[in-house]
C-alpha positions in Angstrom: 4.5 -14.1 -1.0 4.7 -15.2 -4.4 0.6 -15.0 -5.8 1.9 -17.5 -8.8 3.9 -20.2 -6.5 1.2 -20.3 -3.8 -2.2 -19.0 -5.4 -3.0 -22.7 -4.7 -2.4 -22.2 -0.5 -4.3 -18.4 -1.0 -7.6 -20.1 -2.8 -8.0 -22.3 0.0 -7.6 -19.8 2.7 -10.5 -17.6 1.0 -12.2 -21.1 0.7 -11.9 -21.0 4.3 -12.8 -17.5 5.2 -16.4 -18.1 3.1 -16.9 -20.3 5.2 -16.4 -18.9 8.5 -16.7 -15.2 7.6 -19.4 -15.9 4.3 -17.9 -12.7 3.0 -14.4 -10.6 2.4 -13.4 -7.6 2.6 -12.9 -5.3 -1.1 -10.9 -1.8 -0.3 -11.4 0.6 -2.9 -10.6 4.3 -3.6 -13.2 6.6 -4.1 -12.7 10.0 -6.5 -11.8 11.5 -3.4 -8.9 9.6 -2.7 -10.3 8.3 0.3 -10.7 4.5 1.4 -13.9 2.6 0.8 -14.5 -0.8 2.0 -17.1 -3.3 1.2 -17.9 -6.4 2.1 -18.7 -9.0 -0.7 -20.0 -12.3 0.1 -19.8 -13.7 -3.9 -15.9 -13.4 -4.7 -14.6 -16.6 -6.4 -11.1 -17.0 -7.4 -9.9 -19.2 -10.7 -6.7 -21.1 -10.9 -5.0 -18.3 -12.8 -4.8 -15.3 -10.9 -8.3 -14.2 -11.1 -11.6 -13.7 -9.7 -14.9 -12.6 -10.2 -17.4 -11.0 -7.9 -21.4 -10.7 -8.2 -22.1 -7.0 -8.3 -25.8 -6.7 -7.3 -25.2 -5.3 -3.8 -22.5 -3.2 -3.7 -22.7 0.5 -4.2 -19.7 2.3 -3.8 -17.1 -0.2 -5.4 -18.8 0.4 -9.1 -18.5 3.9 -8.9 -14.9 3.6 -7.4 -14.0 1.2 -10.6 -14.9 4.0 -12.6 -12.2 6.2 -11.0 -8.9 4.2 -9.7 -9.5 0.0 -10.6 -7.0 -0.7 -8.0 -8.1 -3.0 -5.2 -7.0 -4.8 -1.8 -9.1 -7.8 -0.8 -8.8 -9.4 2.8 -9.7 -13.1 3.5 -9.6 -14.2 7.5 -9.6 -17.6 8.4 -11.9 -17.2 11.1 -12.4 -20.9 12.5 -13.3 -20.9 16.4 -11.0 -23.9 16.4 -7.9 -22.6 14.0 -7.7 -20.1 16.3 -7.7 -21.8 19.8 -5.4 -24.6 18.2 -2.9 -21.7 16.9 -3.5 -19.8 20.0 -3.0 -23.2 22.3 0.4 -24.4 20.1 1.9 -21.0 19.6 1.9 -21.1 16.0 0.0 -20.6 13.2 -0.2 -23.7 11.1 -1.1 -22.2 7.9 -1.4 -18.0 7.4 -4.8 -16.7 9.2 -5.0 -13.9 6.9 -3.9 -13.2 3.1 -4.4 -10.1 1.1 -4.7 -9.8 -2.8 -3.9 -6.6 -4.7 -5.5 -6.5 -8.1 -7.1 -4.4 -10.5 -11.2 -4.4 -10.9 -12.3 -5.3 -14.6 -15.5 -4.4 -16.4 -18.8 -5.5 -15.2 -20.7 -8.1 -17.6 -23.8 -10.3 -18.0 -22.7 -13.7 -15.2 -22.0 -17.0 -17.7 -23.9 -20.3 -16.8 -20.4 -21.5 -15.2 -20.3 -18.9 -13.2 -23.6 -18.5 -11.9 -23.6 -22.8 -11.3 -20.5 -21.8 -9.1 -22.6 -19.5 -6.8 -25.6 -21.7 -6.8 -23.1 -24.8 -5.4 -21.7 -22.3 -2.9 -25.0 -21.6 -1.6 -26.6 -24.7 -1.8 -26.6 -25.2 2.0 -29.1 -22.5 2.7 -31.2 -22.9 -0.8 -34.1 -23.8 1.4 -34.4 -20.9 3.2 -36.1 -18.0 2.5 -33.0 -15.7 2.7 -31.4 -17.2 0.1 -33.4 -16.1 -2.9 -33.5 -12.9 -1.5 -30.0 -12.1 -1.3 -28.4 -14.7 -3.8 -31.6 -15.0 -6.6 -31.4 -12.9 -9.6 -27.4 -12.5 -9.4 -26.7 -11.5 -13.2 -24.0 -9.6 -13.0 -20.1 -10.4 -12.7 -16.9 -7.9 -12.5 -13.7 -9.4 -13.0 -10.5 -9.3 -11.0 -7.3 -9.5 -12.3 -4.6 -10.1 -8.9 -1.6 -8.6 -9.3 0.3 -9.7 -5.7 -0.2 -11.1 -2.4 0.9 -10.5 1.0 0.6 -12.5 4.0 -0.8 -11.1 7.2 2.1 -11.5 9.5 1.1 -11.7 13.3 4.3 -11.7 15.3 5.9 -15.0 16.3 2.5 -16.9 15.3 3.9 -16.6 11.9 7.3 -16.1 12.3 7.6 -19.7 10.3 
């Protein structure tokens, strides 16, 4: 898959899996060379390539960046009704699943762009008391650099 010529088709698949999943799926390396994966509900991707997460939960991706930067990110489309529709027809309409290879960049202090963009992804459950628990006081940002893409091919549902 070409990350340049469809990074349009990729963003709104991870659109999609937000909002059926509300998180993805980060694999790392840790300094023993062995997988690490953590989910991340605060992954944004830009129109050039790139992404940002919040890092205020997770634990063992930090201290992975610090030994191998390399990453694989997994975003589902997880819709009840994607799925029976695909399931009913045959056929996937669009992919179900995309992975982006990239390389983690530094963490930094979260810009008032960036933390607006969580704050409109959130919005929905701003009333609640869970939200300011888990997405108040995000001030921190790493950003990703994506490399390639690879489509998650399921047999003849995505033979097209």
């Amino acid at each position: 898959m070409d990350i340049i010529k469809n990074w349009l088709e990729i963003r709104k698949l991870f659109n999609k899996s937000f909002r059926t999943n509300f998180h993805v799926a980060i694999a790392s390396v840790n300094n023993e060379n062995l997988p690490d994966v953590t989910p991340v509900g605060s992954l944004f991707l830009n129109r050039d390539q790139s992404g940002f997460y919040f890092e205020k939960y997770p634990e063992t991706l930090p201290d992975n960046a610090e030994y191998n930067k390399n990453i694989c990110i997994l975003g589902v489309n997880s819709n009840i009704w994607f799925w029976l529709r695909s399931l009913l027809k045959g056929r996937f309409k669009t992919y179900p699943a995309v992975k982006l290879y990239g390389k983690l960049g530094e963490r930094r202090q979260a810009t008032d762009k960036e933390i607006t963009r969580l704050n409109k992804r959130m919005k929905a459950s701003r009333r609640l008391k869970g939200n300011s628990y888990l997405w108040g006081n995000m001030l921190y940002v790493r950003d990703i650099t994506f490399t390639h893409a690879r489509i998650t091919k399921l047999g003849k549902m995505t033979e097209h």
